[in-house]
gemmi code that builds the backbone of each chain (N, CA, C; Angstrom):
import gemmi

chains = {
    "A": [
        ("UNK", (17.219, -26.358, -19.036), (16.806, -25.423, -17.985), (15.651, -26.043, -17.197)),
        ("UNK", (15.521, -25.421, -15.544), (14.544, -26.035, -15.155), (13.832, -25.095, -14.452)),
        ("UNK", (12.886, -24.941, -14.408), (11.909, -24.341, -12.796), (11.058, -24.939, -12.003)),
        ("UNK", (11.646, -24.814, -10.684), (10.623, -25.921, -9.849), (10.074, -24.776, -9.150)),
        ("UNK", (9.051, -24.855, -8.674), (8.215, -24.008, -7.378), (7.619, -25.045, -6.910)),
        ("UNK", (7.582, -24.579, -5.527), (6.510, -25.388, -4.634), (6.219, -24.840, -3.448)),
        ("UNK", (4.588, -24.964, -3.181), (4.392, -24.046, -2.034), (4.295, -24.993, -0.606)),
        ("UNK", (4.389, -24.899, 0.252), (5.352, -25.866, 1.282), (4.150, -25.324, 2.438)),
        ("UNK", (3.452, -26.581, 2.773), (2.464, -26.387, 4.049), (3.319, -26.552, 5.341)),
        ("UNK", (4.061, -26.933, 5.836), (4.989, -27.476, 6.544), (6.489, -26.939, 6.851)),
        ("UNK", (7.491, -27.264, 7.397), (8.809, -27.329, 7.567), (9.462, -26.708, 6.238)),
        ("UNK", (10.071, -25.929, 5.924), (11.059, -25.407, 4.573), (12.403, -26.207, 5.637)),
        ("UNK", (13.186, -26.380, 4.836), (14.635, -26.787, 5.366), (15.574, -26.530, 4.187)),
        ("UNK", (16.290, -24.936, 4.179), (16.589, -24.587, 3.220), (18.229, -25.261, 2.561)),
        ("UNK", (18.710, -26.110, 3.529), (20.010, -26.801, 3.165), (19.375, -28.271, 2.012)),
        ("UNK", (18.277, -28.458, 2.334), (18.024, -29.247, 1.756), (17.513, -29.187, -0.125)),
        ("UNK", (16.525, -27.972, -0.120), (16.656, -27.222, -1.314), (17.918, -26.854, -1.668)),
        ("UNK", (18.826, -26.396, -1.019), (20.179, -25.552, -1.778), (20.634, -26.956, -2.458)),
        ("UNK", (20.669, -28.337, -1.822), (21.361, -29.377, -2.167), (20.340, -29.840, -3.566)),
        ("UNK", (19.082, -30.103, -3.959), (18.472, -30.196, -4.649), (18.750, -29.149, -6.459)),
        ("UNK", (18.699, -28.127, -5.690), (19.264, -27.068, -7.159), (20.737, -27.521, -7.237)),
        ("UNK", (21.861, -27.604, -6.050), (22.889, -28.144, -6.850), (22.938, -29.266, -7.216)),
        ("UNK", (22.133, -30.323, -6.957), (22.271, -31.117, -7.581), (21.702, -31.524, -9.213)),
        ("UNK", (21.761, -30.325, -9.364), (20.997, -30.632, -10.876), (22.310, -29.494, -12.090)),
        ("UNK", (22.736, -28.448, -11.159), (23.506, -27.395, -12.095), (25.098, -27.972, -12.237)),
        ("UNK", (24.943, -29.460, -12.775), (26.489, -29.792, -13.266), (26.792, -28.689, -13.915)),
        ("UNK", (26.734, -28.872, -14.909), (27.538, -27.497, -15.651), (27.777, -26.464, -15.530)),
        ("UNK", (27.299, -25.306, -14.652), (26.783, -24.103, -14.350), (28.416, -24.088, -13.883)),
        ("UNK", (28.609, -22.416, -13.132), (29.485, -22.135, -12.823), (29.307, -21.079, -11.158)),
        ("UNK", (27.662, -20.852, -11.353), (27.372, -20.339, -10.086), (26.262, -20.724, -9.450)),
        ("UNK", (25.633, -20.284, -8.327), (24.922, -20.810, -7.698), (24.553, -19.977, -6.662)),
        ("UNK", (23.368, -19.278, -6.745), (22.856, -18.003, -5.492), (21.712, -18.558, -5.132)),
        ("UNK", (21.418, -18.709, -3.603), (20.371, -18.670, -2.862), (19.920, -17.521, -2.133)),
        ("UNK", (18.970, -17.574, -1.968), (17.873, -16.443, -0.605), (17.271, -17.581, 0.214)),
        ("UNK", (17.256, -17.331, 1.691), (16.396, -17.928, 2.649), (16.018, -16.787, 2.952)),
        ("UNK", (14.570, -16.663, 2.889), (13.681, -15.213, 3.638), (13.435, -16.131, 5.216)),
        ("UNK", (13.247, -15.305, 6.401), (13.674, -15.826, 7.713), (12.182, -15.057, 8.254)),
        ("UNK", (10.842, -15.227, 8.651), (10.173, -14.464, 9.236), (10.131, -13.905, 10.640)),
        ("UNK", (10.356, -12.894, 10.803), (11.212, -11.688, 11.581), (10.430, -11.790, 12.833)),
        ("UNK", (11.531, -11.603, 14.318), (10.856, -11.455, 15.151), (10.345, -10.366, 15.739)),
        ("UNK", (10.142, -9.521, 15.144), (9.738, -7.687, 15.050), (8.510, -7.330, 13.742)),
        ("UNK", (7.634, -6.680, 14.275), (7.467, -5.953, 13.235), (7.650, -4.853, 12.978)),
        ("UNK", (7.804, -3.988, 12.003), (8.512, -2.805, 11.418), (7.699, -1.788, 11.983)),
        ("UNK", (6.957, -1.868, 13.393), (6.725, -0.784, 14.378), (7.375, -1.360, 15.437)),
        ("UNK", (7.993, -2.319, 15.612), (9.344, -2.724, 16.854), (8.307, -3.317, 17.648)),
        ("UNK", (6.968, -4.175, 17.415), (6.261, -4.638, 18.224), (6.610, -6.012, 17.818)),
        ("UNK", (6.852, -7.147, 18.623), (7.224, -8.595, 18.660), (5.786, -9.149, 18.372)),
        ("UNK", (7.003, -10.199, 17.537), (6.138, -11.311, 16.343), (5.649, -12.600, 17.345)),
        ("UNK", (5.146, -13.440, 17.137), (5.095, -14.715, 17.362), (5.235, -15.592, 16.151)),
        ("UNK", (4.395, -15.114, 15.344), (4.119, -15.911, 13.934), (3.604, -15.471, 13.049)),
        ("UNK", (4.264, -15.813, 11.812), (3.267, -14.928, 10.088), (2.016, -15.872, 10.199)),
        ("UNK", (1.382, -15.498, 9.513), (0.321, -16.668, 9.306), (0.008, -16.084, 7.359)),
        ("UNK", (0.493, -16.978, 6.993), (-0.017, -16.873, 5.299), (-1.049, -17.532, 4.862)),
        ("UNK", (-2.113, -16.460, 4.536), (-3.111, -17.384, 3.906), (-3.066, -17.536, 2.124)),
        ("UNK", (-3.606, -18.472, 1.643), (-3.389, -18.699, 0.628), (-4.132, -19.402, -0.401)),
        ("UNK", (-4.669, -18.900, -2.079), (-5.601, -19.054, -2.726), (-5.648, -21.081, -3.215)),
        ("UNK", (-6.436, -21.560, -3.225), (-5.935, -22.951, -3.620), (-5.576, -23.385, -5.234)),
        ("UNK", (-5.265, -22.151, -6.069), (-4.880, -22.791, -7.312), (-3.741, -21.495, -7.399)),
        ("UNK", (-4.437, -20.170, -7.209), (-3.600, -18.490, -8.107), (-2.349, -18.740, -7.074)),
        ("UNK", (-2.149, -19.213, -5.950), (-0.934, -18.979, -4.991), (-0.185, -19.272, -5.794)),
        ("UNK", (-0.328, -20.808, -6.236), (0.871, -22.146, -6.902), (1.626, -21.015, -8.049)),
        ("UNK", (0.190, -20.721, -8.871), (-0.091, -20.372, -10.434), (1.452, -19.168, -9.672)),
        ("UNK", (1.009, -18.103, -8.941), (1.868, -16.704, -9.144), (3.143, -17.079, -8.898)),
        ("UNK", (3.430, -18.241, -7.908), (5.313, -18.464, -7.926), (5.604, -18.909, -9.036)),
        ("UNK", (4.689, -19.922, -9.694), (5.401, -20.834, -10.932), (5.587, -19.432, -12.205)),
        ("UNK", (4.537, -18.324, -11.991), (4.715, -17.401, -12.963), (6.072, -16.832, -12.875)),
        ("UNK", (6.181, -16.141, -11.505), (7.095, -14.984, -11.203), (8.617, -16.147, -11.377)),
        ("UNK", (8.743, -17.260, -11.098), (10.026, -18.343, -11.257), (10.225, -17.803, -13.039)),
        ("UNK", (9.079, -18.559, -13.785), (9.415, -18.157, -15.158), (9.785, -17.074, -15.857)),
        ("UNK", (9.025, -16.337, -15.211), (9.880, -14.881, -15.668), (11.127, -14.433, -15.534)),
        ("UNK", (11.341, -14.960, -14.387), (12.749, -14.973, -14.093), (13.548, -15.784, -15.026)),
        ("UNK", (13.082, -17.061, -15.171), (13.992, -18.232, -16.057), (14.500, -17.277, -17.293)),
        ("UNK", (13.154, -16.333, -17.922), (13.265, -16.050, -19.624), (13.899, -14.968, -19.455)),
        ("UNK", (13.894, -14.009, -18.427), (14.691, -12.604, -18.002), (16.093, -12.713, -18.295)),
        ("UNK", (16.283, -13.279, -17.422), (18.165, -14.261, -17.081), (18.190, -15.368, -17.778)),
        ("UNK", (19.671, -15.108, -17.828), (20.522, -15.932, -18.622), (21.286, -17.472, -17.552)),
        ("UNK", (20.026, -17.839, -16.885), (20.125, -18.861, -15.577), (19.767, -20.369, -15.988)),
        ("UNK", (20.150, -21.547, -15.294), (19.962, -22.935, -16.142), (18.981, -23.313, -15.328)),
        ("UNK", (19.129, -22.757, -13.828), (17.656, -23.744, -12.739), (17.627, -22.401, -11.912)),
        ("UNK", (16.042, -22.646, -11.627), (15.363, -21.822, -10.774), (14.505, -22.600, -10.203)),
        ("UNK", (14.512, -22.431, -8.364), (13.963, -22.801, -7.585), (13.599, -22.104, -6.653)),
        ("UNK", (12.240, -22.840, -6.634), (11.640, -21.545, -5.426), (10.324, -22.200, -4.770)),
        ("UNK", (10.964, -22.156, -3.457), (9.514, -22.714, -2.717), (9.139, -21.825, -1.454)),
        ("UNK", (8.215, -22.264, -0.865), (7.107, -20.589, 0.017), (6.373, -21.673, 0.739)),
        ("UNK", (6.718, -21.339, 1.569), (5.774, -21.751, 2.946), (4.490, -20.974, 2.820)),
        ("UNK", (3.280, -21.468, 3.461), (1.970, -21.252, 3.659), (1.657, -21.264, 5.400)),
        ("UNK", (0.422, -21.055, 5.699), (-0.098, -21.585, 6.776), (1.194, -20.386, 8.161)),
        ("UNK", (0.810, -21.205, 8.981), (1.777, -20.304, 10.365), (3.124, -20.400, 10.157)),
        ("UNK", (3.873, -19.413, 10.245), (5.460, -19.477, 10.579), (6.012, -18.950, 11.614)),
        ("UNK", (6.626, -19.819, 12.508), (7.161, -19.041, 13.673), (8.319, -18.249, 13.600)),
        ("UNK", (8.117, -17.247, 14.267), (9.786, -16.125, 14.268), (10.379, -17.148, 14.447)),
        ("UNK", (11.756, -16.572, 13.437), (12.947, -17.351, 13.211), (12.785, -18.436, 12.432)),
        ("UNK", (11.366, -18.520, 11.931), (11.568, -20.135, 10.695), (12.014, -19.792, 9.566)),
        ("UNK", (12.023, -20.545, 8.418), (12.407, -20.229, 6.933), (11.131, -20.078, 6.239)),
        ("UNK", (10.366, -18.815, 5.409), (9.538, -18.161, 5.012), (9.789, -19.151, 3.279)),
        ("UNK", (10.785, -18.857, 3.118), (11.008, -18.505, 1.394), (12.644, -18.909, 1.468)),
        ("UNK", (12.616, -19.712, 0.078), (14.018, -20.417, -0.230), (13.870, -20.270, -1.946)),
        ("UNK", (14.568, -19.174, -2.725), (15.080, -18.710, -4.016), (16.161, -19.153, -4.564)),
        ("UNK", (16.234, -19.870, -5.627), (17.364, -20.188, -5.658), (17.603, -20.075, -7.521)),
        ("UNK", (19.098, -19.932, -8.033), (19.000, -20.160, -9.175), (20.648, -20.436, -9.210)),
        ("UNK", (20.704, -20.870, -10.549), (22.517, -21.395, -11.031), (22.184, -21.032, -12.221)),
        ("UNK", (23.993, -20.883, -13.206), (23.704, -20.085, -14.204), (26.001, -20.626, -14.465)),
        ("UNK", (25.683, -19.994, -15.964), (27.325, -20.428, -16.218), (28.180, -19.635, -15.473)),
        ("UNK", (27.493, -18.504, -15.390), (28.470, -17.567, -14.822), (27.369, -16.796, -13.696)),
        ("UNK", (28.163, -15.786, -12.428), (27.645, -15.529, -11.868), (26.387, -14.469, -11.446)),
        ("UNK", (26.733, -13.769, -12.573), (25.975, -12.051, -12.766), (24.326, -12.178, -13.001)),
        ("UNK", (24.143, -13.611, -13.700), (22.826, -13.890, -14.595), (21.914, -14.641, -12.747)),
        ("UNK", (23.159, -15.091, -12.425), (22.544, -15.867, -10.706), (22.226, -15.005, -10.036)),
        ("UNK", (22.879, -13.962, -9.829), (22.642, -12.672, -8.839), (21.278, -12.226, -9.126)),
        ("UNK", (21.571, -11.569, -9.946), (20.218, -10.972, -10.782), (18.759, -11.911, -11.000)),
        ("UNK", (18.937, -12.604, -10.866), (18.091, -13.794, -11.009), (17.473, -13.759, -9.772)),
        ("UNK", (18.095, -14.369, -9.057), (17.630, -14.201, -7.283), (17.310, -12.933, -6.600)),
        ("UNK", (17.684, -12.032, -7.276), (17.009, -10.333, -6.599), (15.834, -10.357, -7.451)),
        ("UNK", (15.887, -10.496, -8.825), (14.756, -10.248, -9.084), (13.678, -11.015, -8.499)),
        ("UNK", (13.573, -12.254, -8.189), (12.815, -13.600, -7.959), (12.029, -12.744, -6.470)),
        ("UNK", (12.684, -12.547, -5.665), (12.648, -11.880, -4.445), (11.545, -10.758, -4.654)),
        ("UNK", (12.062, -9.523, -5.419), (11.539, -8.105, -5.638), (10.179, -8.770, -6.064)),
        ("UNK", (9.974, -9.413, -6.789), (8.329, -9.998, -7.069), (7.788, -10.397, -6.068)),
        ("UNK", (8.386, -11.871, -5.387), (7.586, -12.438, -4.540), (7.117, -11.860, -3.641)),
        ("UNK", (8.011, -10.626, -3.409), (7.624, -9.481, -1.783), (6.549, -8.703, -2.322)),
        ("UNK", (5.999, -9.033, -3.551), (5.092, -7.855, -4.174), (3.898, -8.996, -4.643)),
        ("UNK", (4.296, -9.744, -5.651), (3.025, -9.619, -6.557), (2.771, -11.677, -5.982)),
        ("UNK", (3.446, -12.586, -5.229), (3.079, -13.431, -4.818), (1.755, -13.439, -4.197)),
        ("UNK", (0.672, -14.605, -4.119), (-0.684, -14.403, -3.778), (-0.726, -14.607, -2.276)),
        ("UNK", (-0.533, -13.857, -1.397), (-0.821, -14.406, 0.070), (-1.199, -13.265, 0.873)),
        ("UNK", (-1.755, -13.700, 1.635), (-2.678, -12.209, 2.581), (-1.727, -12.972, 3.859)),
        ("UNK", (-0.789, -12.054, 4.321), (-0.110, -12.396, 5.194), (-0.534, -11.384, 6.759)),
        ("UNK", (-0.167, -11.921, 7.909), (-0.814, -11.153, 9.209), (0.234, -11.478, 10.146)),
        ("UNK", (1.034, -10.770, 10.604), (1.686, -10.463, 12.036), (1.048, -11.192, 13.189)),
        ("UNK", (0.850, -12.162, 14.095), (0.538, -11.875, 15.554), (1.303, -12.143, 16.626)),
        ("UNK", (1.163, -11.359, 17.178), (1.761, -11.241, 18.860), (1.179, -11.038, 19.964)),
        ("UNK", (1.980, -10.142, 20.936), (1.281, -10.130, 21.657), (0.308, -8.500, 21.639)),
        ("UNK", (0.265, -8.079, 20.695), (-0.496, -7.005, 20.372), (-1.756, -7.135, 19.423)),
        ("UNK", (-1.786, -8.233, 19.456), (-2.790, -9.017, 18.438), (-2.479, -9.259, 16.984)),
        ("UNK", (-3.283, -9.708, 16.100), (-3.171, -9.613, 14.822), (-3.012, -8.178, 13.783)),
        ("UNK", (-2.520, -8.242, 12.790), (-2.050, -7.185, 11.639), (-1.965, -7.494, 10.654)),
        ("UNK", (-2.538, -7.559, 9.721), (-2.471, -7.384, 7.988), (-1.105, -6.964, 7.587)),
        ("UNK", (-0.410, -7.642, 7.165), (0.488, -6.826, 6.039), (0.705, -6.178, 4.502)),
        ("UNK", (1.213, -5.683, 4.203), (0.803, -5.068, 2.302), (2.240, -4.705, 2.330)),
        ("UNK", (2.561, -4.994, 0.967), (3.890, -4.451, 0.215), (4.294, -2.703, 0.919)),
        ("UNK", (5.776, -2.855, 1.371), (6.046, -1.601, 2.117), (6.650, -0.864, 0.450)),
        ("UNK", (6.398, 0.710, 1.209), (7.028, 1.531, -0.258), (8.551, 1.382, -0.654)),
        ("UNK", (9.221, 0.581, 0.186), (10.715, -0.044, -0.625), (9.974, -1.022, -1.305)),
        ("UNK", (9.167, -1.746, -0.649), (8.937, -3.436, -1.516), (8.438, -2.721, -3.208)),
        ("UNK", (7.628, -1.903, -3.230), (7.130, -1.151, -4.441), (8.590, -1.156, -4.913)),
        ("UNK", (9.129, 0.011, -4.365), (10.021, 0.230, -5.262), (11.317, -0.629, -5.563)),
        ("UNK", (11.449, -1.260, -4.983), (12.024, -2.549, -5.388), (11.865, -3.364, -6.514)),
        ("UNK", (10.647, -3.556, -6.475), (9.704, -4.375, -7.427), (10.020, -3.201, -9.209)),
        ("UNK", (9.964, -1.890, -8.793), (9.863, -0.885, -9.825), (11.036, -1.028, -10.271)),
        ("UNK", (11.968, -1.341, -9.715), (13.726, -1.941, -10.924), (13.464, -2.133, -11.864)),
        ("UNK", (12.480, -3.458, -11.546), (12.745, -4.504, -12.989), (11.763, -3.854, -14.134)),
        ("UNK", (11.250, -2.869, -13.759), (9.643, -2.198, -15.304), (10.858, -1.655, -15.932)),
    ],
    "B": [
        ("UNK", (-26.123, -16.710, -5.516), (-25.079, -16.610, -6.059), (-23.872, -16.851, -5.068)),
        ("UNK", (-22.586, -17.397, -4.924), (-22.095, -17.848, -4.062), (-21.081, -16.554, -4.433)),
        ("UNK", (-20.498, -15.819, -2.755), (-19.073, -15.270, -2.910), (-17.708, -15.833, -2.147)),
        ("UNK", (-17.012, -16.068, -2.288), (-15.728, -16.369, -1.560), (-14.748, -15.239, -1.159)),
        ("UNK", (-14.407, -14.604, -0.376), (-13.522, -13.765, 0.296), (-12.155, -14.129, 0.961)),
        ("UNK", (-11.309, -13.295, 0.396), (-9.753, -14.087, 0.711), (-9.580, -12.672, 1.332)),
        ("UNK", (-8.205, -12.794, 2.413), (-7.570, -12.301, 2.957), (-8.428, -11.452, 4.237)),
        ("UNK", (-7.812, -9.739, 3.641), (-8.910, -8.934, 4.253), (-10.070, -9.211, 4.878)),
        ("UNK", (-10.636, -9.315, 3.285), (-12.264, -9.428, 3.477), (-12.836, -10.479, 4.018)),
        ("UNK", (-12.146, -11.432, 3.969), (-12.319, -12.479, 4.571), (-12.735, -12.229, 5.923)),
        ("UNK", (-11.882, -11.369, 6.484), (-12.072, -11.571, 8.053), (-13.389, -10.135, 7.988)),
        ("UNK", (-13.107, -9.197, 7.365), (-14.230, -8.089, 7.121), (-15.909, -7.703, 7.011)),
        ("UNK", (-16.170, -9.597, 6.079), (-17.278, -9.854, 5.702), (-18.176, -11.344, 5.726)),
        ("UNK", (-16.978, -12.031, 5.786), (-17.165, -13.509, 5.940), (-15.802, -14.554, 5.163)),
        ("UNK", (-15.803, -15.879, 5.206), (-15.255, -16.460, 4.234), (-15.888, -16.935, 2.893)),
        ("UNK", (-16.930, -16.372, 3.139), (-17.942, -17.497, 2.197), (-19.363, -16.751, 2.481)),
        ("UNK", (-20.583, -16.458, 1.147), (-21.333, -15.482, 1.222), (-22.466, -15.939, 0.354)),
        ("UNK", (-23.242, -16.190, 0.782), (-24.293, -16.512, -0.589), (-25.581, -15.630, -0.568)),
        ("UNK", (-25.697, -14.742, -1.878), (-26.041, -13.583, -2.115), (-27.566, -14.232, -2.556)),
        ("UNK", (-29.023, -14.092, -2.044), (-30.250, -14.399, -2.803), (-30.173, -13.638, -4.521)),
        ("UNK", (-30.790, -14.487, -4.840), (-30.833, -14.129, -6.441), (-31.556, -13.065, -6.624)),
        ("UNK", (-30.836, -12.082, -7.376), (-32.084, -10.638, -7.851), (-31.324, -10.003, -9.097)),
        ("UNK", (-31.049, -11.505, -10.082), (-30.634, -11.126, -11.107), (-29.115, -10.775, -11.712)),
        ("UNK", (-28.750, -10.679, -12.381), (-27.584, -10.347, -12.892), (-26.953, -8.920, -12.410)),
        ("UNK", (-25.554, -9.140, -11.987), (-25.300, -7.669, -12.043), (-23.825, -7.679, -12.467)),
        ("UNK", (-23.108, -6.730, -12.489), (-21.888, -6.800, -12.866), (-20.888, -6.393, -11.456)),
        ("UNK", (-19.284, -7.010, -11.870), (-18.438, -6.569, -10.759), (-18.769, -5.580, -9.667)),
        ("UNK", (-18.654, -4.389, -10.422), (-18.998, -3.275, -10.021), (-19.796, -2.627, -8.996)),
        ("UNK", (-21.167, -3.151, -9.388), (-22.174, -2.991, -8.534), (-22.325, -3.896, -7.465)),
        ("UNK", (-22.044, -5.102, -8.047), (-21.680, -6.271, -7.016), (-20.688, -5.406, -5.652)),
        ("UNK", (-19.512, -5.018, -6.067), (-18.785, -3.981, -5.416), (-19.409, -3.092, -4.411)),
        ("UNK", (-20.085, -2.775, -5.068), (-21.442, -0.951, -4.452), (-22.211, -2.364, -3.240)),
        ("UNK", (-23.101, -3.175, -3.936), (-23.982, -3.587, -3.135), (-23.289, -4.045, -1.735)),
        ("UNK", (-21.876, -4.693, -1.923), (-21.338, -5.454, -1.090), (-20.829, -4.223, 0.507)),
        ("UNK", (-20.521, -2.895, -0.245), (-19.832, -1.787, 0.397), (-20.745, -1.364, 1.169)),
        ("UNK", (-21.987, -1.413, 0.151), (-23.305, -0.853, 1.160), (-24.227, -2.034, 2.291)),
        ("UNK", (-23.571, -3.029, 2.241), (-24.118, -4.281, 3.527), (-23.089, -4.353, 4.322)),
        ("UNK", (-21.776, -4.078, 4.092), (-20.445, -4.169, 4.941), (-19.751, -3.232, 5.083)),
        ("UNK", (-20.383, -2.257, 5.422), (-19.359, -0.672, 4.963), (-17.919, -0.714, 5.820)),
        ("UNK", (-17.879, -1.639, 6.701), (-16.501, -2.258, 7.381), (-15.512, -2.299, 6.034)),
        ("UNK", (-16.394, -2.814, 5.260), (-15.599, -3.550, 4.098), (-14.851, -2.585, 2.802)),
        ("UNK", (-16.059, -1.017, 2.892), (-15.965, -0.679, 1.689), (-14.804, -0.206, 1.270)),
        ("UNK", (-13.662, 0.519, 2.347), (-12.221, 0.772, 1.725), (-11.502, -0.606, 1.020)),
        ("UNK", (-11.655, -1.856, 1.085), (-10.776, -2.682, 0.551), (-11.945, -2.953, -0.724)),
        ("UNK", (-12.716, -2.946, -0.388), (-13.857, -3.383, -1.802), (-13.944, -1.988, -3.394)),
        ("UNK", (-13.308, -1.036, -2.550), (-13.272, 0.162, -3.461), (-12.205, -0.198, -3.862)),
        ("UNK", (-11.177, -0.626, -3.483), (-9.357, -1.035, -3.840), (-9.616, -1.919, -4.702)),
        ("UNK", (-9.053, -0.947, -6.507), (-9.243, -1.818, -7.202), (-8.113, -3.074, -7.333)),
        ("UNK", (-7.166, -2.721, -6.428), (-6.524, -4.321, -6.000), (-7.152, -5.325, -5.323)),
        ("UNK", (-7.783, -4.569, -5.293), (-9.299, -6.360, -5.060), (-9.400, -7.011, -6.040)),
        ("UNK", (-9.316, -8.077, -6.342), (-9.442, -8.453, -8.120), (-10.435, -9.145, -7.421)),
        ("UNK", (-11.483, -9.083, -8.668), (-12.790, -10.084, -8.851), (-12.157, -11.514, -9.491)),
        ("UNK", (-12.361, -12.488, -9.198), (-12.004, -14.027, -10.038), (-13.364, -14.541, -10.600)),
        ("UNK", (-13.087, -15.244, -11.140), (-13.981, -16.002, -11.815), (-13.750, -17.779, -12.097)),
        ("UNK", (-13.627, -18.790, -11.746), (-13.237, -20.069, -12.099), (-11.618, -19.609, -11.629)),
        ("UNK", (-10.774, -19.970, -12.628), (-9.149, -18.991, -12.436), (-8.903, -18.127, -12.657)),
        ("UNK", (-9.817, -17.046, -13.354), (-9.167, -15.992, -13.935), (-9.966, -14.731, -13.981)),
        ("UNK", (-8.762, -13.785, -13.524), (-9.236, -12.476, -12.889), (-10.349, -11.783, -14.084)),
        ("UNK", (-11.123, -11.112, -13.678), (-12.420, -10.461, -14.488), (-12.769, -9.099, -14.474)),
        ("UNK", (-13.205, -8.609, -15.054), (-13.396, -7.067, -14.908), (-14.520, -6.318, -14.379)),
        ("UNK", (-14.254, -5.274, -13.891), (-15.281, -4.603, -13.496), (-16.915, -5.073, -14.510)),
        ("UNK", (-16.960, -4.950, -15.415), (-18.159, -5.094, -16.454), (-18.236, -6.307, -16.542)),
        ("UNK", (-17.922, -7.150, -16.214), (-18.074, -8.932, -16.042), (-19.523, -8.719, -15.399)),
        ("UNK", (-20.175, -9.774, -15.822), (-21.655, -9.999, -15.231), (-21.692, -11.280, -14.789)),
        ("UNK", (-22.334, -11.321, -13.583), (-22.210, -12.461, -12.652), (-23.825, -12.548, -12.446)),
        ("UNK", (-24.557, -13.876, -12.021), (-25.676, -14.167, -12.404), (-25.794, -14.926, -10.706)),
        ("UNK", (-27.228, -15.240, -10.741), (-27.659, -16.570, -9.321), (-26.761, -17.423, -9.470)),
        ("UNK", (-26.783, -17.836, -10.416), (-26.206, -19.165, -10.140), (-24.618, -19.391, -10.251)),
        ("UNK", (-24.146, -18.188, -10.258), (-22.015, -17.664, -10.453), (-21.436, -17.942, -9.180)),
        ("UNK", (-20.311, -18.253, -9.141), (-19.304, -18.587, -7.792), (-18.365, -17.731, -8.426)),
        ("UNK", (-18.467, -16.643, -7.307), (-17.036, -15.340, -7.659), (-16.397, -15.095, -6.108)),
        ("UNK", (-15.250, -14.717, -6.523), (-14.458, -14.550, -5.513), (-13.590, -13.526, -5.758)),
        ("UNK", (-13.677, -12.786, -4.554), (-12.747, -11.346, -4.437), (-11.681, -11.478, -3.389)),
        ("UNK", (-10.752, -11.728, -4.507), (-8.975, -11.333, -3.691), (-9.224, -9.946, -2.495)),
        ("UNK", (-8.223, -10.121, -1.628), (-7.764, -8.885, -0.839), (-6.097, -8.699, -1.715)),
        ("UNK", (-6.243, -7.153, -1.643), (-5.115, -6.592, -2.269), (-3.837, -7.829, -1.362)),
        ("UNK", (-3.039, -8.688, -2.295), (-1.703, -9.347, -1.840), (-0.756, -8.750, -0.649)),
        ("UNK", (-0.619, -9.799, -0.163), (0.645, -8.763, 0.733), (1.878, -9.236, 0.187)),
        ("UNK", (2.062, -10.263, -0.762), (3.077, -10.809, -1.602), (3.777, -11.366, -0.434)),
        ("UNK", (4.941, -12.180, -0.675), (5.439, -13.212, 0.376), (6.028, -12.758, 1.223)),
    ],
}
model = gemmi.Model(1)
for chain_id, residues in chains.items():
    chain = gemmi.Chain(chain_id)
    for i, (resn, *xyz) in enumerate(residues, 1):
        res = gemmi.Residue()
        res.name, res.seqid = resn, gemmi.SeqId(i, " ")
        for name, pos in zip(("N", "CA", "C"), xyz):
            atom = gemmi.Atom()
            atom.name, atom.element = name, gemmi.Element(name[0])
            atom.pos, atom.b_iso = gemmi.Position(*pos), 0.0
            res.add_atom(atom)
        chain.add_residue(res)
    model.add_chain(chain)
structure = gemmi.Structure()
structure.add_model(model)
structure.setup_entities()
């Protein structure tokens, strides 16, 4: 089994991760990804330009490599991958690339929702909206809670 | 005593804070004193999803921090 995380100052290029996890799940029998896409709206219908994620220089790394493992020992999965952009993202870039393989498919599914329901919650980043309405703080919305509340 | 401020507070109070020495105090009050110089600040500083840090690792309200401590207070996550 493996877990990689990595938090990505730069470019995500999520064909390139998907090729990386398959290239490691010979045996497996499935294979689920997430690309999170940062939105050109925010959820008051006011236009994005860019996330801007800020981020702790050790607890950021520490909370994906946690929330990946939990996932690994949860599910019944052979690789988990997961890397997170930092710093500015422009609408329409790739935020977040989840990935896991597994013998069969049910343990992959589950794997990758759960991986998700965390990172939208308990990942370390003080994230901010700006446009042309200025800057905005974001915080876990009450789906992201309850999302996250599945897996207790 | 040195503070570091992430997220929020960051932009609320400063990035970076160095408190004159007047002794030991704990999270808490650290909390109170900080609410009562930045009252901008005090709804996220009352949020006990503020975690206090310490070196790596989160600390508790009753943690005592001294002149010479480097602490740092998370803003509640917005997770990814």
């Amino acid at each position: 089994m493996s877990v990689v995380t990595r938090l990505e100052e730069r470019r995500l290029d999520p064909q390139a991760e998907l090729g990386e996890l398959l290239a490691c799940a010979g045996g497996d029998g499935a294979a689920v990804s997430f690309v999170g896409i940062a939105r050109p709206q925010s959820g008051t219908g006011q236009a994005v330009d860019e996330l801007v994620l800020d981020h702790h220089p050790v607890l950021t790394a520490r909370s994906l490599q946690e929330i990946a493992v939990d996932a690994a020992e949860r599910f019944d999965v052979s690789h988990v991958r997961v890397v997170h952009r930092c710093g500015r993202v422009a609408a329409g870039q790739p935020i977040v690339f989840a990935g896991t393989t597994s013998l069969h498919r049910r343990a992959a599914f589950e794997a990758a929702d759960f991986l998700m329901d965390r990172l939208k919650t308990d990942a370390v980043f003080w994230k901010r909206e700006t446009g042309e309405s200025g800057s905005a703080w974001i915080e876990p919305t009450e789906a992201d809670l309850a999302d996250r509340g599945r897996w207790e | 005593m040195k503070i570091l401020f992430h997220g929020r507070l960051a932009e609320l109070i400063a990035p970076e804070l160095a408190l004159p020495a007047q002794g030991g105090c704990s999270v808490a009050e650290l909390r109170q004193r900080l609410a009562s110089d930045y009252p901008q600040a005090g709804e996220t500083l009352a949020n006990l999803r503020s975690r206090a840090v310490v070196g790596t690792a989160v600390v508790g309200e009753d943690h005592r921090v001294g002149s010479g401590d480097r602490l740092e207070f998370l803003s509640p996550v917005s997770g990814g």
